[in-house]
Structures are given as structure tokens and as C-alpha cells.
N, C-alpha and C positions, 0 to 999 in steps of 0.2 A: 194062480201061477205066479212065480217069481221069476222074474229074467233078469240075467246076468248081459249088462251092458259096460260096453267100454268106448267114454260119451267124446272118446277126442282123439281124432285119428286121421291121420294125412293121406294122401294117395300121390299117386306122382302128378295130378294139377299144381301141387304145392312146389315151388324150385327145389324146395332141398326133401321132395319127395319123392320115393321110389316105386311105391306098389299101384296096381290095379285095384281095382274094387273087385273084382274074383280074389284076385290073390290075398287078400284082406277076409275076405268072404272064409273060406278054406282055412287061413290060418286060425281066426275067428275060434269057428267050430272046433278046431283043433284045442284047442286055449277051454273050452267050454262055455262061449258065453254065445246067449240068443241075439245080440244084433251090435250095430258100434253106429258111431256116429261120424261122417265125412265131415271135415273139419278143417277146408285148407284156406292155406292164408289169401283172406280180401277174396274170395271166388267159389261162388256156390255147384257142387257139384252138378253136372250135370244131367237132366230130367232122365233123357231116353237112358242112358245106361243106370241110370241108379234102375230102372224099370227092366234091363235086363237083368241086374244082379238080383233083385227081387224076386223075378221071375224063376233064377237059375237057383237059389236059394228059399225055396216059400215058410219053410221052416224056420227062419229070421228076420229080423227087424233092420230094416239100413235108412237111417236117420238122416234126410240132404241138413248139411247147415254150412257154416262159413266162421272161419278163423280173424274178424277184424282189428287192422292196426290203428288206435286211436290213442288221442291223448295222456289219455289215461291207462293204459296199454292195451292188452290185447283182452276181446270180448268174444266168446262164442254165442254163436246162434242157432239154434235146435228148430229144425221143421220152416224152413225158408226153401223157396224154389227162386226167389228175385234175389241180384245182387244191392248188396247194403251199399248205397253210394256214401254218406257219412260217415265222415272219420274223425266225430268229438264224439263222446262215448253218450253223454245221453241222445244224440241226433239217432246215433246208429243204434240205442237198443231201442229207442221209438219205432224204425224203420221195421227189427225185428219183430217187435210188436203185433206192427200192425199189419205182418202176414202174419200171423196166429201164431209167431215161433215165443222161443224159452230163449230171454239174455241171460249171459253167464259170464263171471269173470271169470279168464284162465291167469291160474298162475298167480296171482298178483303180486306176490314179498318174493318171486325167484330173482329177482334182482334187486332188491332191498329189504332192508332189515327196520326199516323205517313204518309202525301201525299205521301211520297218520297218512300215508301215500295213496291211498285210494279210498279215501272217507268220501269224497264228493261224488262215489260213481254207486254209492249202496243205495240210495232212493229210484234208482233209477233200473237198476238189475231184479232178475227173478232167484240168484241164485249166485254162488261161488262153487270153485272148484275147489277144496280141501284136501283133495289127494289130485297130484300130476306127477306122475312117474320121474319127470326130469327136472322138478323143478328146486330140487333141494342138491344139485352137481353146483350151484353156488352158497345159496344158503340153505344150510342144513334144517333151521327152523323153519322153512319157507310154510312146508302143509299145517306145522302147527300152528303159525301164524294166521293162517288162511281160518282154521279151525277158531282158532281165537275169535277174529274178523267175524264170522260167520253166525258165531255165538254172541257177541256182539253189538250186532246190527240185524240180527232175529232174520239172516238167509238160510234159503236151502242149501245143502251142501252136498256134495255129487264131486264125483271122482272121474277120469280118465288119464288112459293112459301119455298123449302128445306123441303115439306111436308115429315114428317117422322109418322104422325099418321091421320086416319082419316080425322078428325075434321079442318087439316091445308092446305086439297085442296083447292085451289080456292083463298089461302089468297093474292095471288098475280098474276097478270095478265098483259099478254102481248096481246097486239092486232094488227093485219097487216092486209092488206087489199090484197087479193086474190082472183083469178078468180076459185078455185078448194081449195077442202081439200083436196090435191093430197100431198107427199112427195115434189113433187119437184117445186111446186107452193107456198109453206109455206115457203120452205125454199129461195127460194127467193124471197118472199114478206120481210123477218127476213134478209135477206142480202142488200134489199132495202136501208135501213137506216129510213125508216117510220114507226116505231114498234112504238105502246103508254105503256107504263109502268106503271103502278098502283099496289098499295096493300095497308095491313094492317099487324100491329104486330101480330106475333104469340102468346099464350101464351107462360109463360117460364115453366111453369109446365111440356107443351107437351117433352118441349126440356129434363126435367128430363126422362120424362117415357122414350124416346129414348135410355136415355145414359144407364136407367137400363135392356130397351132389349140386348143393346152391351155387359154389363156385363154377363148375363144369355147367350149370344153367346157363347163367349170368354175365360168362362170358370173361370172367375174373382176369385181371393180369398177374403174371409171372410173382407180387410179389405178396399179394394174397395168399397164394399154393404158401410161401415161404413163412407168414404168420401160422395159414390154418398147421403145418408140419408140427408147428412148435406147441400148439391149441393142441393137437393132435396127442403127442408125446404127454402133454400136462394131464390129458385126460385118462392116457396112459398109467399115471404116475395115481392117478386117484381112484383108478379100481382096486391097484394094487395094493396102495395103501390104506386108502379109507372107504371099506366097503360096505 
């Protein structure tokens, strides 16, 4: 079998996240892919309900992992049920590690255009992300950069989407080829190195509505709303024009 995963995806543990793991689950299937991966920032989803959604779902794959902010930026972690207390990138993909999970860099050139920025974090990772839905609303070359990197530095490369709404499941996809939608069949088909990576850009819109759920989390003062407006508008201007 081949299953279609989409390895990076929020739910509302994340601040500037909105969905349920049903709601995700549903749209999921809807999209057509066999499982996605919980993915929120610094916080691993929760055991008992990932065990309902499993449950409510037996036909897919729901991946716990954790979105870590570290020095080096942000790292996912695939197949973790403990929170990653480290936040320098090789402490926390050890941490990963050594509960049997997959380190992954997300994203890494969506905010730089700079190769040399995350050279010290490849000895230490299982893998890059080469396709991330949102990650080229700054830099356009961001996935081919990642691809470059990747190519490289002899990583695996795996796609998600960074789904913070609805509408952005599915927008990217990882496929490996496995004998089970088991845990431990997925994950090493994904450790294989035969993963297919594909997607599409996200809107930049969605990426507003996210930043304005974080505010409404967090508690933001009056002149935050007044930046994200203009952030809002900008991203406005980039669907429109650069699509």
C-alpha cells in the first residue's frame, strides 16, 4: 500500500490554532490522504484523545509529534508521546530520538535566503521538509532551497502541509510505500529514504487568519490587532498578485 500523509498539521493546542483532531480527521479524508501528523508548536498532542480519534477513525494513521522552537528554528518530531524539554536543536532531536521518534526540519529558508543557515543542524536530523505549504509567502525559493539542502547533505525529504486552517489540509503530501498503516510500518517506510514529496502554496490569507487566532490566544494588546490589519491586507495583496 501507499498512503498519502500530510506530516504537519496544527490543531487548536497550537495558539494560532483552530481545529480539533475530528475536525482534521474528516477534512483529512475529505482531501484523500490516509493519516496527518499533530504537529503543535513546543506541545505534544494529547495520548487519550489521539486514542479517540484513532479509534473514531480506524481506517487512518494519526501521527502524535511536536512542533519545537529552537535555535536553529523550528524542528518536528514524528511518533513522541513525551514533551521535548530542549530548545537547542541537537538536545531536542536527541530527546526525539530517544523515544523512537523521526527529527525533521520544518521550513528552514522560509525566512532566509541564506544555504549556510542551518548547516550545523544536518548531522543531527533524520530528515528535512522540502515541500511546506506556507513556507515560500516569504521566500519564493524557500522548498527549493530545502530541496537543494536536502540533496546536499544526503537527507530524507518529506512534505507537509503547516495546516493551521481547514481549508490547508492536504496541501502537501508525503507518500511511502508500506505493508500496514501500523505506527511502526509508516515510520519506517518515512525512515526508508523512499518518501515522494509533493504539494501546493497555501493561501497567504490563511496564514493572516492564523496569526489573528494567536493574538486572540495570547492576549495581544490593541496595537498588535493594528500591525496584524496591515500583515493582513499585505497578504491580501499577495494572493492577488502573486499567485
Amino acid at each position: 500500500m501507499k498512503p498519502r500523509l500530510d506530516l504537519h498539521v496544527h490543531t487548536l493546542y497550537s495558539p494560532d490554532g483552530s481545529m480539533t483532531a475530528e475536525e482534521i480527521a474528516v477534512r483529512a479524508r475529505a482531501a484523500g490522504l490516509d493519516g496527518v501528523a499533530f504537529c503543535d508548536h513546543d506541545r505534544v498532542f494529547p495520548a487519550a484523545e489521539l486514542a479517540q480519534v484513532s479509534a473514531a477513525f480506524p481506517d487512518m494513521i494519526f501521527i502524535p509529534g511536536i512542533e519545537v522552537s529552537t535555535e536553529c528554528g523550528h524542528l518536528l518530531g514524528w511518533f513522541v508521546s513525551q514533551p521535548i524539554e530542549a530548545r537547542t536543536l541537537p538536545e531536542a532531536a536527541a530527546e526525539i530520538r530517544a523515544q523512537g521518534g523521526v527529527a525533521v526540519l520544518a521550513h528552514p529558508f522560509e525566512h532566509t535566503k541564506s544555504p549556510a543557515r542551518p548547516d550545523k543542524a544536518a548531522p543531527y536530523v533524520d530528515g528535512i521538509e522540502v515541500w511546506n505549504s506556507r513556507a515560500e509567502r516569504k521566500n519564493r525559493r524557500a522548498n527549493a532551497m530545502a530541496r537543494e539542502y536536502a540533496a546536499a547533505h544526503g537527507l530524507r525529504g518529506f512534505a507537509g502541509s503547516d495546516a493551521h486552517t481547514p481549508r490547508e489540509i492536504g496541501a502537501a503530501v508525503t507518500v511511502v510505500k508500506c505493508d500496514s498503516l501500523t505506527p511502526d510500518a509508516v515510520k519506517a517506510a518515512l525512515l526508508s529514504g523512499a518518501a515522494e514529496a509533493s504539494g501546493r502554496r497555501s493561501k497567504a490569507v490563511w496564514t493572516a487568519a492564523s496569526q489573528y487566532r494567536r493574538l486572540k490566544n495570547t492576549g495581544a494588546r490593541p496595537l498588535s490587532y493594528c500591525k496584524w490589519a496591515l500583515f493582513a491586507v499585505k497578504c491580501a495583496f499577495e494572493d492577488l498578485f502573486r499567485p
